[in-house]
N, C-alpha and C positions, 0 to 999 in steps of 0.2 A: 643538691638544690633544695633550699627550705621550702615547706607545702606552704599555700596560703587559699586564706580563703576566698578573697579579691584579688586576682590575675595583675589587676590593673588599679594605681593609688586612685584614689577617690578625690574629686574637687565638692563636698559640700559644703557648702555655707551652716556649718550651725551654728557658732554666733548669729549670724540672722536669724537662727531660727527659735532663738531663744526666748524670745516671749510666747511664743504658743506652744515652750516648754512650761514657762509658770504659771500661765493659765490650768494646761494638762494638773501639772501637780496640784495649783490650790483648788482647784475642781476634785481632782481625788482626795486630797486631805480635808474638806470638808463633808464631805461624803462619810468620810471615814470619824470624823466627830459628829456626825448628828447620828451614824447610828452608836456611838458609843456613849451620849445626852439618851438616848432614848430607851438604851436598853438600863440607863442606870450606872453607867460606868462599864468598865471592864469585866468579862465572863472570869473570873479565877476562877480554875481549878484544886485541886483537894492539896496540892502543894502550900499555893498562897493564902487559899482560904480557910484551909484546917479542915479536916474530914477523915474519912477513911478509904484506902485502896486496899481491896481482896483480889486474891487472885484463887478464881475455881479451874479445877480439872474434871469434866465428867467422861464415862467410862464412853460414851458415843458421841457423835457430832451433834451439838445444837446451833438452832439459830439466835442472832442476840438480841432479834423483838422477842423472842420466847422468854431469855432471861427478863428483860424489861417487865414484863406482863407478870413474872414469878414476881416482882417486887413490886409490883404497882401498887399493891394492899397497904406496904407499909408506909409510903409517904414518905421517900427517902429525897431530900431535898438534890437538888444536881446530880441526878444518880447517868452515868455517863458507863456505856459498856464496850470495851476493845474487844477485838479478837486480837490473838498472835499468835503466830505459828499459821500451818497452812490443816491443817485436820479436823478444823471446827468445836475441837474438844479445851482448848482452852484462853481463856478471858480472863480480862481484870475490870473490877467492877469498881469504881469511883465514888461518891456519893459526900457527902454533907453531913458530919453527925456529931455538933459540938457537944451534945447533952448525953451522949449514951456512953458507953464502956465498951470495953473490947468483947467483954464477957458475953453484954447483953446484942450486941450487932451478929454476933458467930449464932448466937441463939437463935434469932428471929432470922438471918439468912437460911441458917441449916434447914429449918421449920418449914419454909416457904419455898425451898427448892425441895426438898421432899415432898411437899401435897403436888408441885407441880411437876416435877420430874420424877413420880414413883422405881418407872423403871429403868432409871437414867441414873445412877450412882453421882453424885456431884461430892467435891472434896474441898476443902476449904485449904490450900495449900500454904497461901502465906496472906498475915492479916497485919496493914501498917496505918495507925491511927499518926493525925498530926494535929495539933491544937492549934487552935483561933492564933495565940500569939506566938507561937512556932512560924505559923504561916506568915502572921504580917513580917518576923524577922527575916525569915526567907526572902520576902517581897520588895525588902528596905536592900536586903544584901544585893540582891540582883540589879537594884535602880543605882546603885551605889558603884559596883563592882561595870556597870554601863560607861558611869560619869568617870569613873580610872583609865578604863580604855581610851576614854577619848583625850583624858590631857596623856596620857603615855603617847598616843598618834601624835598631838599637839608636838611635843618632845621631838619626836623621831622626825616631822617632815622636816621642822623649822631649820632642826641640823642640820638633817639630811641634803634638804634643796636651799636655804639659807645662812649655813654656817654660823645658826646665832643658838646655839646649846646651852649657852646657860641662860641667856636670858628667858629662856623658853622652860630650861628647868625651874627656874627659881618664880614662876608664874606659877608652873604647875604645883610647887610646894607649898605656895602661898596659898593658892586653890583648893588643894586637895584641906589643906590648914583650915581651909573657911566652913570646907564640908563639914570639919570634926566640929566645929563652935556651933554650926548648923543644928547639929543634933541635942542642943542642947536648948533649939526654940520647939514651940508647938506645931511648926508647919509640920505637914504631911510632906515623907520623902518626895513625894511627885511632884510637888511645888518648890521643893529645893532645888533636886536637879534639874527643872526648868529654868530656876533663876539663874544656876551655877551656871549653866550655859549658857544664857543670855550674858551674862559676863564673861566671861570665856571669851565669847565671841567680839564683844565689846573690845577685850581689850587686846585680842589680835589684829583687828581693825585698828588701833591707834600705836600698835606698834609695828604693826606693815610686814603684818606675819600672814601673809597672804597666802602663799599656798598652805598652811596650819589654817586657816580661814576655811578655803575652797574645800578642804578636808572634812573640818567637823561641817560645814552645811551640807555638803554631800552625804555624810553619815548620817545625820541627824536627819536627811528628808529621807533616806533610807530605811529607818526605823520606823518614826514618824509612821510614812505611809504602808509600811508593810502592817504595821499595828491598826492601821485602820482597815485594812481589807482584811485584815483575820477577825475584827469584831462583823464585818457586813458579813464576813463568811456565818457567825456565831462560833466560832472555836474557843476554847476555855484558854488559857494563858496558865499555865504550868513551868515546871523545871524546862521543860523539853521544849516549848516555844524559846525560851530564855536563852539557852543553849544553841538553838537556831539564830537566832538573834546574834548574838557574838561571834556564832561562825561567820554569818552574812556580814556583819563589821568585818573580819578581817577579810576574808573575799574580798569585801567593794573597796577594800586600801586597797589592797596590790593593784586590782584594776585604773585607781585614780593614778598612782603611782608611777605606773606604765606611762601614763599620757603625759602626768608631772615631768616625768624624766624629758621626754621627748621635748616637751617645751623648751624646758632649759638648757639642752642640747642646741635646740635653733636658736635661742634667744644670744647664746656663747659665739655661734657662727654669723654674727651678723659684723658687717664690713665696716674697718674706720669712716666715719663720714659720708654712713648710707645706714641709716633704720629703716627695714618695713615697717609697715602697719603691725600695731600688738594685735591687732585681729585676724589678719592674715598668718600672721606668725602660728596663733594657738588653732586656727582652722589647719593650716597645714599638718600640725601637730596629730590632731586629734584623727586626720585623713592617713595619716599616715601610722597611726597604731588601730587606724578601725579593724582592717583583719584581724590580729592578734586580740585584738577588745570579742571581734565573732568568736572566734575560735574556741576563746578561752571559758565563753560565757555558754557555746553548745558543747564542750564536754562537760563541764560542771552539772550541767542540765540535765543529759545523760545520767549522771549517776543519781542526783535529785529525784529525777522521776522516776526510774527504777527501784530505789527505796520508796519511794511513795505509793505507786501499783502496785509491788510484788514483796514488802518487809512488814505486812502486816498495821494492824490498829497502836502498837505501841509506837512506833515509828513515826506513824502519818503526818502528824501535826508538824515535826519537826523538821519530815522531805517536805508538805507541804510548804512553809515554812520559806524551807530554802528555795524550795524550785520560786515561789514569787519572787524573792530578793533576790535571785541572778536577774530577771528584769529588771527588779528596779534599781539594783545598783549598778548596772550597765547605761540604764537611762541616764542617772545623776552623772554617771561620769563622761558625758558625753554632753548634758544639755543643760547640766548641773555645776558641775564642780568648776569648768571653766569659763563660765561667765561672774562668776564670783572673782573666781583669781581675776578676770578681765579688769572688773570694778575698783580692783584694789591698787591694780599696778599701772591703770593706764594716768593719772598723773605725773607719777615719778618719771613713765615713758616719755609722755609727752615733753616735759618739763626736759631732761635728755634729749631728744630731737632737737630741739630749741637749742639748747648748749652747743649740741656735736655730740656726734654717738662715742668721740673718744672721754666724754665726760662720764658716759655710763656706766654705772657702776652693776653688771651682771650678777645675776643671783651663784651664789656658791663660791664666788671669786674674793667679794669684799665684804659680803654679809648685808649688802642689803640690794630689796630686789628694786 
């Protein structure tokens, strides 16, 4: 007997309850752009924004306001201190330092953890400088290596649940084609991949690539708002956010995917010359993979928050990270993803009912939905 974690299927209505989903969301993602207007833009880290990471060993446990305070003299711009490991004795120290040398940084740390920690042996273990345009290539590769994922999903659902694979590849090549021309204007990557997906989107819509649709909006509010509550939080945006990032992308696939399935499983079983309601049809759907949607979203959780209390300052940011985006991309695929697909398909639906449901043409059968 499979465990579950609802006994009993659920009857709720969330299509009904969809608008006091997009209110929730654009209430959060404005939230999350005004503190990111206010603070100036995005916090980078010494990844994106070029600086130095040291990593000290001292011979006893210290605290990391004590290290802070050892460096407070020198005016080290974004100076940011982890602990890791559990013995208090070693940290990575962060910081901002487009104009100095390796030379002169090891100088001026060794110098001022000596006056401060006399009796405190402190070691300078490993020292890695990254420059201003290191960092922005780093920053251009991850917005970039973002926007691939999404037409590769693009790819995968249209097939997968529409049967229509090339037309879907030869979108994504054409796509991916626009990014490489892209790079050849003055925009700022973040207003490329903004555009790229506003077309993207555009032109799943006119090609009634609808679960490929319901897909990237649900990723895209995924990131989106996880990115705005990491600036309210004040977290820096590093390799390790980034990397969060893309795990939580493929996470919130499988979970859309789940539900996707389910739909088009019901949408297959419907009777010659008898359609439900497309709304009913996707509430049933969604009722009917909610356990496995719980389930799936309090193990992940588990492990999430476990790294995030107990794996230490290196970690944090990236269980932080995740442990938000198992919310929120459980939200989107529940209040999210399936009122998009709703929007897309209930024409064609309707337009079918009106025929005779032996005129419909099912997704995965004939290739269109």
């Amino acid at each position: 007997m499979s465990f579950q974690f609802l006994q009993k299927e659920t009857r709720i209505d969330f299509i009904g309850l969809r608008r006091y989903a997009y209110v929730l969301s654009v209430v959060v993602f404005l939230i999350g752009a005004a503190s990111i207007f206010m603070n100036g833009g995005l916090r980078y880290g010494v990844d994106f924004a070029g600086g130095a990471a040291v990593q000290l060993q001292f011979a006893n446990p210290v605290a990391d306001e004590n290290i802070k305070g050892a460096f407070a003299s020198l005016n080290l711009p974004g100076l940011a201190v982890q602990q890791y490991g559990e013995d208090g004795r070693s940290y990575l120290v962060r910081f901002s330092a487009p104009d100095m040398s390796g030379e002169a940084i090891r100088a001026e740390l060794g110098t001022a953890l000596q006056q401060k920690f006399a009796g405190n042996t402190a070691t300078i273990e490993r020292m890695e400088m990254v420059g201003p345009k290191v960092g922005a290539d780093l920053r251009n590769a991850a917005l970039q290596a973002m926007y691939i994922a999404v037409l590769l999903i693009t790819v995968y659902i249209s097939g997968r649940f529409e049967q229509r694979w090339v037309i879907a590849a030869v979108m994504a090549v054409i796509l991916g084609g626009a990014m490489f021309l892209m790079n050849f204007t003055p925009l700022e990557m973040t207003i490329r991949v903004f555009i790229l997906l506003l077309i993207t989107a555009a032109i799943c819509w006119k090609l009634k690539l609808n679960y490929a649709l319901g897909a990237i909006v649900g990723l895209v509010h995924d990131v989106v708002i996880t990115v705005g509550i990491l600036s309210v939080l004040g977290k820096e945006f590093d390799l390790n956010v980034i990397a969060a990032l893309l795990t939580l992308v493929g996470y919130s696939l499988n979970d859309k995917i789940i539900v996707f399935d389910r739909i088009r499983e019901n949408l297959r079983r419907q009777k010659a010359g008898h359609l439900d309601p497309l709304t009913s049809i996707i509430n049933m759907s969604v009722n009917q993979t909610l356990s496995r949607t719980i389930m799936t979203g309090l193990t992940t959780l588990l492990a999430s928050v476990s790294l995030m209390v107990l794996g230490g300052g290196t970690i944090h940011d990236f269980a932080l990270t995740m442990t938000m985006g198992v919310f929120i991309g459980t939200y989107s695929s529940i209040f999210i993803c399936n009122p998009v697909l709703l929007l897309g398909t209930t024409e064609q639906y309707i337009m079918a009912e009106k025929a005779g449901s032996e005129k419909y043409e099912r997704p995965g059968e004939h290739g269109v939905v």
